[in-house]
C-alpha positions in Angstrom: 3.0 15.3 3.4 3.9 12.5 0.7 6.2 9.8 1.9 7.9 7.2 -0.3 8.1 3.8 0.8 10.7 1.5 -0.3 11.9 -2.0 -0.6 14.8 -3.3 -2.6 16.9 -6.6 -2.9 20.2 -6.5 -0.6 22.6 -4.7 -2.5 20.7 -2.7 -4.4 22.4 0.4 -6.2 21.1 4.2 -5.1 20.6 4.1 -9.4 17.7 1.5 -8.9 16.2 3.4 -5.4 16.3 6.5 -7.6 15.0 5.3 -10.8 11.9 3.4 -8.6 11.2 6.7 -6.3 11.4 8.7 -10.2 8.8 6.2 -11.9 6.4 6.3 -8.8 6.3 10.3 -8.6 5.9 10.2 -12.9 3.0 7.5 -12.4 1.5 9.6 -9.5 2.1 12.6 -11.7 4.3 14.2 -8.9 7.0 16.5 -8.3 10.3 15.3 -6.3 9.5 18.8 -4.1 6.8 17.4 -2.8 8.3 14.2 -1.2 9.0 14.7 2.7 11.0 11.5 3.7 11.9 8.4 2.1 11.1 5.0 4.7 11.2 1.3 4.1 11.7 -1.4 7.3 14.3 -1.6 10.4 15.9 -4.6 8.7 16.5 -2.5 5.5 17.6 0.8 6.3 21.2 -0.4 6.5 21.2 -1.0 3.0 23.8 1.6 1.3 22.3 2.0 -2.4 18.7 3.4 0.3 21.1 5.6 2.4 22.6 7.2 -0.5 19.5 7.7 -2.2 18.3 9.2 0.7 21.1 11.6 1.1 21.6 12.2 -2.7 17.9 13.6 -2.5 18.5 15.4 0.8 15.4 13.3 2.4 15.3 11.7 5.8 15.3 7.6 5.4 12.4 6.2 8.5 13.3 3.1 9.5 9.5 1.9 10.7 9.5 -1.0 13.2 7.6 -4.5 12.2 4.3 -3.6 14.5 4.2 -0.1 12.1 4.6 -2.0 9.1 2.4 -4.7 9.9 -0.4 -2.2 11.0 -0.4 -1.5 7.6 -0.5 -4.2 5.6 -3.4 -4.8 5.5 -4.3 -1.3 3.7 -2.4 -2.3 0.5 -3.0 -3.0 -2.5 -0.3 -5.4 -3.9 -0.2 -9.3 -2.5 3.3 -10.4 -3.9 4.1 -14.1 -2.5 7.6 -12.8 -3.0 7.4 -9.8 -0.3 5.1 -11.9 1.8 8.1 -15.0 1.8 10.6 -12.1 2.4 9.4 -9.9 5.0 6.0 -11.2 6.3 4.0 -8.0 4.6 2.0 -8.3 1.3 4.6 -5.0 -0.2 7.3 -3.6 1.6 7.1 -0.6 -0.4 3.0 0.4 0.5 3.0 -0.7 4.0 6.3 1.9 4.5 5.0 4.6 2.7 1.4 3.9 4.7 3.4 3.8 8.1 5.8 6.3 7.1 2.8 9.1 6.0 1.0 8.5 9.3 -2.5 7.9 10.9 -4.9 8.0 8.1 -2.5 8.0 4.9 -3.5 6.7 1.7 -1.7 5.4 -1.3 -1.4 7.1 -4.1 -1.4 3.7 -6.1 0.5 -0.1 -6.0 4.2 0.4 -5.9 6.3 0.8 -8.4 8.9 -1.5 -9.6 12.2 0.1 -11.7 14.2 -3.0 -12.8 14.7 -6.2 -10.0 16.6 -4.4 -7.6 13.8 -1.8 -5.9 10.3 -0.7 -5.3 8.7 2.5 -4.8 5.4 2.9 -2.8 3.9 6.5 -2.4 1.7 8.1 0.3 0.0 11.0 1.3 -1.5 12.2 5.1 -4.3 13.3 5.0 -5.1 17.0 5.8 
C-alpha cells in the first residue's frame, strides 16, 4: 500500500496538491493506480485545494493526529527549519506518508516540492 503524504501553505490550489503528488509518483517512477490514500496533519485536512485533490483523484484524505506524526519524524529524511517553525516535525509531507502507510513503512525518497504552495511525500508498507 503507497500513501502520499502532504503539506501545503494555507490556501493552496488542488493544481499545486496535484502537480506535487504527480512529481513525487514521476520521481518514484510510480503509477497514480498504485496510490491508496492521500494524508497530511489534523490541522491541515480542512484545507480545500487537499480535499479536492483528494476527491478529484477518488482517494481518501487521513487526517493523522500530532502523536502519529511525531512518531515519525524522526524516520525522515528532510530537516526543513521552515516545517520544523511551522508544525513542530522536520517534513510534513514524510512524517504523513510514514504515519499514513503504517507500522513499518518506508519512504520512497525526501518529498517533493511542485512550486511554493505544496509538498508531496511517498510511502510504502511493508509486506
Amino acid at each position: 500500500m503507497m500513501v502520499a503524504g502532504l503539506g501545503c501553505r494555507r490556501g493552496a490550489a488542488a493544481e499545486d496538491v496535484l502537480a506535487a503528488i504527480a512529481a513525487a509518483l514521476a520521481v518514484a517512477g510510480r503509477e497514480r493506480a498504485a496510490l491508496a490514500a492521500l494524508a497530511t496533519s489534523v490541522a491541515k485536512a480542512g484545507e480545500a485545494g487537499l480535499r479536492e485533490a483528494a476527491a478529484t483523484l477518488g482517494l481518501e484524505l487521513r487526517a493523522l493526529p500530532e502523536a502519529a506524526l511525531h512518531a515519525a519524524a524522526p524516520r525522515c529524511l528532510t530537516r526543513s527549519a521552515r516545517a520544523l517553525d511551522a508544525t513542530g516535525l522536520p517534513s510534513l509531507a514524510e512524517a504523513a506518508a510514514l504515519a499514513g502507510a503504517g507500522e513499518g513503512a518506508r519512504l520512497l525518497g525526501p518529498r517533493v516540492a511542485a512550486g511554493r504552495a505544496a509538498t508531496c511525500a511517498l510511502a510504502e508498507a511493508r509486506p
